[in-house]
Residue, then its C-alpha position, 0 to 999 in steps of 0.5 A: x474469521x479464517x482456518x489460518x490461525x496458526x499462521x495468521x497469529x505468525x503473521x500479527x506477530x511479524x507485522x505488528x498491525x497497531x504499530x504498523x497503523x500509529x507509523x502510518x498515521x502518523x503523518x496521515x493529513x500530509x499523506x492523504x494530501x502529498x503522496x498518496x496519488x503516487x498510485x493513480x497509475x497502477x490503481x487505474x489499470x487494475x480497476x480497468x481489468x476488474x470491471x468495476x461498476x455498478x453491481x460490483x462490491x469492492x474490498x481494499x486492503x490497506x486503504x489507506x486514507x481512501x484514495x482507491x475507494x473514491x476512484x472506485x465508487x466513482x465508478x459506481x462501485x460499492x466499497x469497503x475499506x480496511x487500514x491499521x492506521x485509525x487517522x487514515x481511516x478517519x480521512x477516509x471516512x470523510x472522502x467516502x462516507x457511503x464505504x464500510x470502513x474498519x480499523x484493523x488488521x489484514x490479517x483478520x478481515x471482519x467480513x464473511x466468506x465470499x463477499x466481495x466481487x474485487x479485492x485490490x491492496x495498493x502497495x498493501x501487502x508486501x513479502x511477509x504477509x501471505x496470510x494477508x492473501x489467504x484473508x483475501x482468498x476467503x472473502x472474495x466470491x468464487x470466480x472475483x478478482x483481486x490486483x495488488x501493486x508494489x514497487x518493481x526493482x527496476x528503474x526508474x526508482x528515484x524515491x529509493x535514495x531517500x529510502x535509503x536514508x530511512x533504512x540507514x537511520x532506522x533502529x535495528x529491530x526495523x531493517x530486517x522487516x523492511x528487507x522482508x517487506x521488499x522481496x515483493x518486488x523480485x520477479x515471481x515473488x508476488x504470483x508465488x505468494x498469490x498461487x500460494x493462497x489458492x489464487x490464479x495469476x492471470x496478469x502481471x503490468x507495470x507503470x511509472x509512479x509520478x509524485x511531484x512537489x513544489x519546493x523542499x519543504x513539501x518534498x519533505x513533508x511528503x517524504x516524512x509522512x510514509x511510514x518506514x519514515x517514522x522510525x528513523x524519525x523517532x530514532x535520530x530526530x527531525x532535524x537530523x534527519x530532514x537535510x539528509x533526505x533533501x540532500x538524497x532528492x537534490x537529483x530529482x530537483x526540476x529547473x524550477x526548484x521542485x521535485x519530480x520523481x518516477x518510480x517503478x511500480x508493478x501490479x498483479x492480477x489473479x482471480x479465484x477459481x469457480 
């Protein structure tokens, strides 16, 4: 599938895609129904930028349970998907029945040179996964586009205390992935990564990210459905873990006893020459 494959193997062996998949399917109904919308903003500006509509064919990597799928087909778009996490596709199979879905790895796309108009990856792919973009390089027509998003490192971020709390109480094989995860978020990293396939960086934004919940024990379903969630669950248990993520919540808690949190989450735009 590429002419990567020295570091594409490197790629699978630092994130290891099937593990990566059962951590976020692992809580794949509260995700699909709690927290994916986190991304409406951001999704909306790279599909405004891309155009899309009908004679567009769009790939997302990392689709998740087809959140950005169902806005683009609404569009008229025609879709494909891609996730790690079986459960995720599987709901996703249900919200766009009409898109070509797989499960596997971003690392190894299952589609041919130049077949697809737009790519997008919605906090998909993140530091560490270069060979992710050059997948994406080789399956994009020349003259597409592609916009990924991630989370900033401005403010406001105020998931980044229940964040913390995940890191704290995780294993320690999993602390440097995540700190690898999260470079994407420095200035520059991402157009870096994105030039570093063969792509052009034609735009960088930025939105605030919006998630609401009602009351705790939805704010914690919702904070406990994300991956890097799993393995501090698996590691220090629920019950030990759950009162320290609402405690970390307790400033974003509004005067009618739910949670609000705003986040900062940029998105990038670049194109493929030709």
């Amino acid at each position: 599938m590429t002419n990567n494959t020295a570091t594409a193997t490197t790629a699978h062996i630092e994130h290891d895609w099937e593990t990566a998949g059962k951590a976020w399917g692992a809580g794949a109904n509260d995700w699909a129904c709690l927290f994916e919308h986190y991304s409406h903003d951001v999704l909306a500006a790279i599909l405004q930028r891309s155009a899309v509509g009908a004679d567009t064919h769009l790939l997302d990597i990392a689709c998740g349970s087809g959140w950005a799928l169902r806005h683009a087909e609404g569009m008229g778009t025609t879709t494909a998907g891609i996730d790690a996490a079986p459960a995720l596709i599987d709901i996703a199979r249900e919200r766009v029945p009409n898109s070509d879905l797989r499960v596997g790895s971003m690392f190894d796309l299952p589609w041919a040179d130049d077949s697809f108009d737009v790519v997008t990856s919605i906090n998909g792919i993140w530091g560490g996964c270069e060979p992710a973009l050059v997948e994406a390089f080789r399956v994009l027509k020349p003259g597409g586009e592609i916009g990924i998003s991630f989370w900033g490192d401005g403010k406001p971020f105020d998931l980044r205390s229940a964040f913390i709390v995940f890191a704290m109480n995780s294993p320690e094989w999993h602390l440097g992935g995540m700190k690898k995860t999260n470079k994407i978020a420095y200035p520059g990293v991402a157009e870096s990564m994105l030039e570093a396939a063969g792509f052009e960086v034609t735009e960088r934004g930025q939105r605030i990210s919006t998630l609401e919940w009602p009351d705790e024990e939805t704010a914690w379903r919702a904070m406990a459905s994300v991956g890097p969630a799993i393995p501090a669950i698996d590691n220090v248990g629920r019950d030990v873990l759950r009162p320290q993520v609402i405690e970390a919540m307790e400033p974003c808690r509004t005067r009618l006893g739910g949670f609000r949190f705003r986040n900062d989450h940029h998105f990038v735009m670049a194109c493929k020459p030709g």
